[in-house]
C-alpha positions in Angstrom: 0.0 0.0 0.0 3.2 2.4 0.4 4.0 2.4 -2.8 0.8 3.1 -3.8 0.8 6.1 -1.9 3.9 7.2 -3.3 2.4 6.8 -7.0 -0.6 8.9 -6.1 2.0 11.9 -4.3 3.6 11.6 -7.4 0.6 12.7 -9.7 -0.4 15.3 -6.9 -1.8 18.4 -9.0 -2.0 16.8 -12.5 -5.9 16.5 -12.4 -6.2 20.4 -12.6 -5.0 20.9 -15.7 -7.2 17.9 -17.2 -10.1 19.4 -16.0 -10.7 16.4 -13.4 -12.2 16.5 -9.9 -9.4 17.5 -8.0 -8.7 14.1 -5.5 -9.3 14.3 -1.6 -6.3 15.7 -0.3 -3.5 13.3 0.0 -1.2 12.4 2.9 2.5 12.5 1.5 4.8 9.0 2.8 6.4 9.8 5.8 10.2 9.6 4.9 12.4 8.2 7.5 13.0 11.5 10.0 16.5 13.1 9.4 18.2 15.7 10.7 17.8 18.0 7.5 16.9 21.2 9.5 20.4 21.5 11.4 22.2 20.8 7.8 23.5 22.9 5.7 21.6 23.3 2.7 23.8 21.8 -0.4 23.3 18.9 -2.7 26.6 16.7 -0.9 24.7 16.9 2.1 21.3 15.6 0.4 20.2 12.2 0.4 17.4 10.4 -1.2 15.0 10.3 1.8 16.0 14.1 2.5 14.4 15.2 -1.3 11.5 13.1 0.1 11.0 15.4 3.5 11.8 18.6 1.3 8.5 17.8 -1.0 6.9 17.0 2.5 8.0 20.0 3.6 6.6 22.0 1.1 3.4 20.5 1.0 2.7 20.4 4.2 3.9 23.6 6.3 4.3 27.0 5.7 6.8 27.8 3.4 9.9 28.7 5.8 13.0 30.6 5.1 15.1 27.1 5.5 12.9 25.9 2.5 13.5 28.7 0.5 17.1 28.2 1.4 17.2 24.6 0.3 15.0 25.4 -3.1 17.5 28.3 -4.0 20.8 26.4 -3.2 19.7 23.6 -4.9 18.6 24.9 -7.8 21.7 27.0 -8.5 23.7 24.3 -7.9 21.6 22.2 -10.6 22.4 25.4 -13.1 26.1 25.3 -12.4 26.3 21.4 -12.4 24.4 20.3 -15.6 26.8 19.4 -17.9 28.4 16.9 -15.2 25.3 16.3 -12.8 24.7 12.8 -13.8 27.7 12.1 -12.7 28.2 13.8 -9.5 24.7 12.1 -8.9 25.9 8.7 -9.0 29.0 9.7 -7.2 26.8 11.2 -4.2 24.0 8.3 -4.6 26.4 5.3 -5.3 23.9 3.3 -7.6 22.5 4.4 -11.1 18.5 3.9 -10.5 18.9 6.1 -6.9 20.7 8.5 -8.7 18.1 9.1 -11.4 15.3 8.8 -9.5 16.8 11.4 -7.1 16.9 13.6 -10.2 13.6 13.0 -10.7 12.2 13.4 -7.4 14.7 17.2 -6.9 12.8 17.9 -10.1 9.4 17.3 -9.0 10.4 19.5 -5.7 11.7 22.1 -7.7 8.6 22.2 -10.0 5.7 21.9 -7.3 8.2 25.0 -6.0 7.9 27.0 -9.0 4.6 26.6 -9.0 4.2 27.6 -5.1 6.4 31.0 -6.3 6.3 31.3 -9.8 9.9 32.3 -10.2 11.1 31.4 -13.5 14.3 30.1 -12.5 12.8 27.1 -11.0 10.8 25.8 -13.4 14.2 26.7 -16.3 16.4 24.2 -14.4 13.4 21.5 -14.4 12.9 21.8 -18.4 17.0 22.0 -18.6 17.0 18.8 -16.7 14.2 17.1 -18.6 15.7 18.2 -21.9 18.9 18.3 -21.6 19.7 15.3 -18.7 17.0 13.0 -20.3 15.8 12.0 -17.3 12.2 11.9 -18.4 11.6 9.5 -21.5 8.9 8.3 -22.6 10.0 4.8 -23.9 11.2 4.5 -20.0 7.5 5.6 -18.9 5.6 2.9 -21.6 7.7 0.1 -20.2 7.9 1.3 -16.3 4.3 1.1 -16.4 3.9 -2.1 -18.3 6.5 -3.9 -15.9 4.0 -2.8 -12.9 5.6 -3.3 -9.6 8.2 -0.8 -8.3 9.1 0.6 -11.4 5.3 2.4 -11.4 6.0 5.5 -8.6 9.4 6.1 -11.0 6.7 5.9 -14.0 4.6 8.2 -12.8 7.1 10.9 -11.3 8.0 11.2 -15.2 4.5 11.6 -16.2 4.1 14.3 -13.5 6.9 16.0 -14.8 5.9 16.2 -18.1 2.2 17.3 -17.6 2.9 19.8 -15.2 5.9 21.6 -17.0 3.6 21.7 -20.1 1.0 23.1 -17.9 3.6 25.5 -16.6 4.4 26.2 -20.0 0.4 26.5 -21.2 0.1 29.3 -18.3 3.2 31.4 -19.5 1.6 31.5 -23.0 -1.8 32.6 -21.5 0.0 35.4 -19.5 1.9 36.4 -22.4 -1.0 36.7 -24.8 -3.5 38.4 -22.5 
């Protein structure tokens, strides 16, 4: 039933911009408890289940100037980083499916952030990561979902990414034009 829970967190917000009934409100996984409020915000000192208690964070509490700290750093360190973050990932998450579904889950955080904010520089790294990283494909969605099993959360934090940075994208046009 956990992972369950986690696939349904992952889609959080995508039923908007179909139209849909938006879904009772969900309770996010609890991620094992670290000690992420006395570190210092920087991408050595993340872990996996840290990303996990930042999207919790923001979900879930008031937006808090440690947040905002964590967002920023984070983000600028994705900017600087790109051309060798794949890399650095698997160096700081010593296995290749951690590494990019840490990727994937910083990008979600960084996106359900823009959208909290709107500032542009949030959702530019997630496009520049998606683009340029490859860490959303759709061949890797189709057969992550067929599969079934644990592969389906990974699945479905790709799908989340793409519909909500197209809605992101939709809304910037409908600004724009107005």
């Amino acid at each position: 039933m956990e992972v369950n829970a986690a696939a349904l967190c992952s889609l959080h917000g995508c039923e908007d911009h179909f139209g849909l009934q938006r879904l009772p409100e969900l309770q996010f996984p609890n991620p094992p408890l670290t000690d992420l409020i006395s570190k210092k915000p920087s991408f050595k000192n993340l872990d996996h289940g840290d990303i996990l208690i930042l999207r919790n964070w923001l979900h879930n509490s008031e937006n808090t100037q440690q947040l905002n700290d964590w967002a920023e750093v984070l983000m600028r360190y994705l900017e600087i980083n790109q051309s060798s973050l794949l890399k650095k990932a698997l160096a700081q998450f010593q296995s290749v499916s951690i590494a990019h579904q840490s990727l994937l889950e910083l990008s979600v955080f960084l996106l359900d952030f823009y959208f909290e904010g709107h500032d542009l520089r949030f959702l530019n790294i997630v496009l520049k990561m998606i683009d340029l990283l490859g860490i959303v494909s759709l061949k890797s969605i189709t057969k992550d979902l067929r599969e079934k099993g644990s592969k389906i959360p990974i699945a479905l934090v790709q799908l989340r990414l793409l519909i909500l940075s197209e809605a992101a994208l939709q809304q910037l046009c409908c600004v724009k034009t107005s």
